[in-house]
N, C-alpha and C positions, 0 to 999 in steps of 0.2 A: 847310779841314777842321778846322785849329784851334780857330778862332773856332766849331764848330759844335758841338764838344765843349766848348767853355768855356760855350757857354748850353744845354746838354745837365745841365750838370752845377750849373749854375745854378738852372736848374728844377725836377730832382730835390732841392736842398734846401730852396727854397721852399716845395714841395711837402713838403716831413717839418716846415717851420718852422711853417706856416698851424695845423692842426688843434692843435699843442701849443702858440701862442699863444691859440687861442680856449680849451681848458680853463684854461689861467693865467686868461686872462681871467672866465673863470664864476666859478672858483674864488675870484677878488678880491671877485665881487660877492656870491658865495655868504656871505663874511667878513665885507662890507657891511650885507648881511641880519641876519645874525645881529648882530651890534653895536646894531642898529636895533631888533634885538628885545629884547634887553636894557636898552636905554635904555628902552625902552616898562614893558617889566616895571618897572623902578625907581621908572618916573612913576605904574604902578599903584600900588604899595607907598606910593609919599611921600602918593598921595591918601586909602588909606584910612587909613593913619596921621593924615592929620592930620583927616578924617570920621572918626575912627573911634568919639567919644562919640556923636555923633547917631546913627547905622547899628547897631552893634553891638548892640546890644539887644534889638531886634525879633525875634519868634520867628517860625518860618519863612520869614522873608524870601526873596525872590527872588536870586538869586546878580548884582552887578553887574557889565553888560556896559562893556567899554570897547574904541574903535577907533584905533589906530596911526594917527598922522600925521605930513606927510612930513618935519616941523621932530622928530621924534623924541618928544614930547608926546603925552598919549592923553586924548579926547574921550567922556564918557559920556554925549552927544547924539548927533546925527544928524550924520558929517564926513564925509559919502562925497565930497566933492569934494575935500577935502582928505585922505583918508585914501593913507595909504604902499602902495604897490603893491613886491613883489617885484621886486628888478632879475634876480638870476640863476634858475638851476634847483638847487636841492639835491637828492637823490637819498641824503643821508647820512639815513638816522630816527632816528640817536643822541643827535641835538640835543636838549640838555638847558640849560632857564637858571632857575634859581632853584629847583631841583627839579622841573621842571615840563617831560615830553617834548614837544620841536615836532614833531615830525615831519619829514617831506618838504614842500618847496614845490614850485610853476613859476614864474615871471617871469609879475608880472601879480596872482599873488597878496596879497588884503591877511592881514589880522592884526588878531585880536578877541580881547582879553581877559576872565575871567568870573574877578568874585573871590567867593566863598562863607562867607559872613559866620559860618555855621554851622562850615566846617571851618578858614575861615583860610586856604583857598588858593586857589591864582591855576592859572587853568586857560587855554592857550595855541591857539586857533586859529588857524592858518595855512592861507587856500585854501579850501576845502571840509572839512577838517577828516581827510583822510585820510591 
């Protein structure tokens, strides 16, 4: 009878442990993401900084696109094979890096930069953009 309440009581905390390791867990990756996103924003900034006498000049130019990759580095070609996908789920929209709101992601999600040569800023999608 003992022994039936010792894995009685076993399992009820297992059961409370399971679901608060999996948000620790998202949580971590959620941190991940975002660091990833930041080191991206940075790799934008170092690039037009150092384009910036070629680019800058053109009147209406098209705003340049750049895509997140998984070494943290950003690609204004075609890197879908290499491009960063979302590890966790965010659900916070307050993410902000550089002045610039990310939004919400899911896992799975990549990550597209747009710098605007007219305003000077770096505009952050993440996903579908919602």
């Amino acid at each position: 009878m003992e022994m039936l309440i010792v894995v009685a009581i076993i399992a009820i905390l297992i059961a409370i442990a399971i679901p608060t390791f999996a948000s620790s867990l998202n949580k971590a990756r959620v941190a991940t993401d975002e660091a990833n996103i930041r080191a991206g924003y940075a790799s934008v900034m170092a690039d037009v900084l150092t384009n910036e006498g070629e680019n800058s000049g053109e009147a209406g130019q098209t705003p340049k696109k750049y895509t997140l990759k998984v070494d943290g580095s950003v690609d204004s070609g075609d890197a879908a094979a290499a491009a960063y996908e979302c590890k966790g789920n965010n659900t916070n929209a307050a993410v902000k890096v550089g002045g610039a709101d990310v939004g919400v992601w899911q896992k799975g999600d990549g990550v597209e930069y747009s710098y605007d040569y007219a305003t000077g800023k770096v505009t952050i999608t993440v996903g579908d953009g919602k």
